[in-house]
MMTF fields as JSON, N, C-alpha, C and O atoms, coordinates in Angstrom:
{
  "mmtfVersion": "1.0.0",
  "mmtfProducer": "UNKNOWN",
  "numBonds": 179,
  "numAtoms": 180,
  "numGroups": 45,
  "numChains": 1,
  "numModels": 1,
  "chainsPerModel": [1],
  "groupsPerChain": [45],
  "chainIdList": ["A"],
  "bondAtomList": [4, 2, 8, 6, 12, 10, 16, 14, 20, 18, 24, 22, 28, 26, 32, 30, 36, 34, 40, 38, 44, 42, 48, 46, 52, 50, 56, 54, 60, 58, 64, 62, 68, 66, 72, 70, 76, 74, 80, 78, 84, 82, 88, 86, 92, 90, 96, 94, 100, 98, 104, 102, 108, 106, 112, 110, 116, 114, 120, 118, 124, 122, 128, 126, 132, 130, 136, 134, 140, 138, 144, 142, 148, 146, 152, 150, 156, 154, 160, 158, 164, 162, 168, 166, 172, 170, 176, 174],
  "bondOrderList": [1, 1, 1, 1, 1, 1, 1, 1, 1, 1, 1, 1, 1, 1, 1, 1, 1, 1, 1, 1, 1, 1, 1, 1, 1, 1, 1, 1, 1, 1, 1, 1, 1, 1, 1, 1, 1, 1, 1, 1, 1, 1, 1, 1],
  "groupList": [{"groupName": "UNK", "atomNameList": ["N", "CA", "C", "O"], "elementList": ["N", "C", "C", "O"], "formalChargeList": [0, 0, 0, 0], "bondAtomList": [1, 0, 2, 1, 3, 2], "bondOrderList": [1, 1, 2], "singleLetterCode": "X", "chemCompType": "L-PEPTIDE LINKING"}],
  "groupTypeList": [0, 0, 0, 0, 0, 0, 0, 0, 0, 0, 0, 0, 0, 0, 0, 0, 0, 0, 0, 0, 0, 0, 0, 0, 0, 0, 0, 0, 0, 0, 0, 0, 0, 0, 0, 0, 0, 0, 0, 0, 0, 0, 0, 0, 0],
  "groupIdList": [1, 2, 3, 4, 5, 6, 7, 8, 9, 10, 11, 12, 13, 14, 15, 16, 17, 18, 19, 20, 21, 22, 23, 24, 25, 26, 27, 28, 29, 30, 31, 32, 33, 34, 35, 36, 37, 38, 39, 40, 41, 42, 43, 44, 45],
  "secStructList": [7, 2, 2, 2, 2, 2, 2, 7, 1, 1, 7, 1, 7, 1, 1, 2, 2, 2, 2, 2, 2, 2, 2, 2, 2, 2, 2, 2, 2, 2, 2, 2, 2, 2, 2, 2, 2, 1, 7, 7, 7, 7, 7, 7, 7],
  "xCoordList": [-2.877, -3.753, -3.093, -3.647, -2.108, -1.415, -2.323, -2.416, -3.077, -4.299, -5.45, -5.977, -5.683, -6.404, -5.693, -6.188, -4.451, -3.924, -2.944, -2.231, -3.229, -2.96, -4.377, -4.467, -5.463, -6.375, -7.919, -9.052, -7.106, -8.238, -8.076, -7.249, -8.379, -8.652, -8.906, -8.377, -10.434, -11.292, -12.041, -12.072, -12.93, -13.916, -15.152, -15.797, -15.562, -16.684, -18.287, -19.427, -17.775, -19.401, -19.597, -18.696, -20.473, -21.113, -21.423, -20.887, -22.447, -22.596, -21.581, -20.711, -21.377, -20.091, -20.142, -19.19, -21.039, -20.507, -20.134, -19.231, -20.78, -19.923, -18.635, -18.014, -18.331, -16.5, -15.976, -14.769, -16.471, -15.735, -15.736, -14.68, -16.414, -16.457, -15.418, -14.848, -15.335, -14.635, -12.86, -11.917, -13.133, -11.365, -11.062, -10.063, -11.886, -11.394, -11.083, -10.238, -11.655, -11.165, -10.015, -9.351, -9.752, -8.321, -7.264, -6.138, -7.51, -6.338, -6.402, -5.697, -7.347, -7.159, -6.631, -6.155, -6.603, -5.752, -4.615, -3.853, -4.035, -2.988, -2.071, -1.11, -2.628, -2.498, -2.225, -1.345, -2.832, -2.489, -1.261, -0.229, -1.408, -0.224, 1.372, 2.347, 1.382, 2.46, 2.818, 4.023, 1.864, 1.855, 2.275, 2.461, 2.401, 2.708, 4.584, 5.391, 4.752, 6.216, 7.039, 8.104, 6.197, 7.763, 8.335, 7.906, 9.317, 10.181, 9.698, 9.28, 9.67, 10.057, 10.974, 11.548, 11.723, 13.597, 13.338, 12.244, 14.081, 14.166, 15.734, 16.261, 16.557, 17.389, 17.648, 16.885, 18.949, 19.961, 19.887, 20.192, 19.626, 19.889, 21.14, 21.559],
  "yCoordList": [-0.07, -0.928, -1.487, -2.536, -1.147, -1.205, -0.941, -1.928, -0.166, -0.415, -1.259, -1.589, -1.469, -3.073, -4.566, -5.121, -4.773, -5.097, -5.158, -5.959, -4.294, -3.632, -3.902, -4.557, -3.152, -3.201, -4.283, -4.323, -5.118, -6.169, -6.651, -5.942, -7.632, -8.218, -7.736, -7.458, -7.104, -6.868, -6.127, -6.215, -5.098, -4.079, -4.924, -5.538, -5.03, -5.389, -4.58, -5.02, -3.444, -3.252, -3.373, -3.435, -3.41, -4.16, -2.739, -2.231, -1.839, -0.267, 0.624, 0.684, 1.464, 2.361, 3.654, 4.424, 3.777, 4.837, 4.461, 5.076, 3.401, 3.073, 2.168, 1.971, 1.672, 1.584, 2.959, 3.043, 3.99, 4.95, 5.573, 6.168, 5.602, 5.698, 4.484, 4.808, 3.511, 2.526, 2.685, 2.597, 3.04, 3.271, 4.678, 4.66, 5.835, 6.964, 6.538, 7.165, 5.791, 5.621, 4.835, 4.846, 4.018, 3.689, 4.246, 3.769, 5.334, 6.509, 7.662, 8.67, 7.388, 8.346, 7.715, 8.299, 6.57, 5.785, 5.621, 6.425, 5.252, 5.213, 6.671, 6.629, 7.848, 8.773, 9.254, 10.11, 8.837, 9.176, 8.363, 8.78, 7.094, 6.457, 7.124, 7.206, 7.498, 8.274, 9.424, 9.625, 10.353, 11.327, 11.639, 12.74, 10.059, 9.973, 9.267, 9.455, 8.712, 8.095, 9.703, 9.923, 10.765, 11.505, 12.183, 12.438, 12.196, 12.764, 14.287, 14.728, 15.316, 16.519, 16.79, 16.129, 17.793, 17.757, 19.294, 19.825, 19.832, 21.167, 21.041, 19.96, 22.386, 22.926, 23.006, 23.403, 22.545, 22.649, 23.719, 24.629, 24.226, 25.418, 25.421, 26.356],
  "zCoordList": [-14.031, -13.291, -12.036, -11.71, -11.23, -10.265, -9.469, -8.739, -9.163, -8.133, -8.048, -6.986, -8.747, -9.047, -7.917, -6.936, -8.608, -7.887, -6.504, -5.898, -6.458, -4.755, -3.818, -2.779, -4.568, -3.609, -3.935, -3.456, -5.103, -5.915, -6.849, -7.423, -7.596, -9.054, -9.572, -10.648, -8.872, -10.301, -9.676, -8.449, -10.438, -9.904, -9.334, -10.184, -7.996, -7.785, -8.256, -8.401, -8.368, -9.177, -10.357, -11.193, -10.532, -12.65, -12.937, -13.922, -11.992, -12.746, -13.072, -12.203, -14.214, -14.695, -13.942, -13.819, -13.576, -12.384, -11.12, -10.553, -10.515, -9.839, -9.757, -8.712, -10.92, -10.993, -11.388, -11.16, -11.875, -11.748, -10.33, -10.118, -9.53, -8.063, -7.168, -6.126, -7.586, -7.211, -7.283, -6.497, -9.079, -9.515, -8.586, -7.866, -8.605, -8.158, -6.168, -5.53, -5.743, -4.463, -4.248, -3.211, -5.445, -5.112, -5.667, -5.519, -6.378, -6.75, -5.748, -5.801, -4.812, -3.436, -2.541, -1.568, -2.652, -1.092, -2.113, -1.576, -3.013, -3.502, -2.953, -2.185, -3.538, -3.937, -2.218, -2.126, -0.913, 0.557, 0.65, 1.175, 0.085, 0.588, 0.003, 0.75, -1.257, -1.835, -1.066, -0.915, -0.463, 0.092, 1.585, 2.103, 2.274, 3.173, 3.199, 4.109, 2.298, 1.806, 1.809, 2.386, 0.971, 0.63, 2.395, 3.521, 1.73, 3.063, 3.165, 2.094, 4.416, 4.83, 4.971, 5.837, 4.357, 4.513, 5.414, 5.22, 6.148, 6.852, 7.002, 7.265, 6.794, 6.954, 8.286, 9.166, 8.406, 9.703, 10.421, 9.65, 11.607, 12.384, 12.807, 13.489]
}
């Protein structure tokens, strides 16, 4: 639940599809932000 609290308390919608629409958008911005942290390593010429 680390995204909860990153990007909220608490789920603002009451309907279950849309907190599953809700949770899945913050395991996609999570999931860009990780993706942008790792390094590119390239070999020395």
């Amino acid at each position: 639940m680390t995204c909860m609290k990153l990007l909220g308390q608490k789920l603002a919608a009451r309907d279950f599809d849309r907190q599953t629409a809700e949770l899945q958008l913050c395991i996609a911005i999570l999931n860009r932000f990780t993706a942008l942290s790792i390094p590119v390593t390239q070999p020395a010429d």
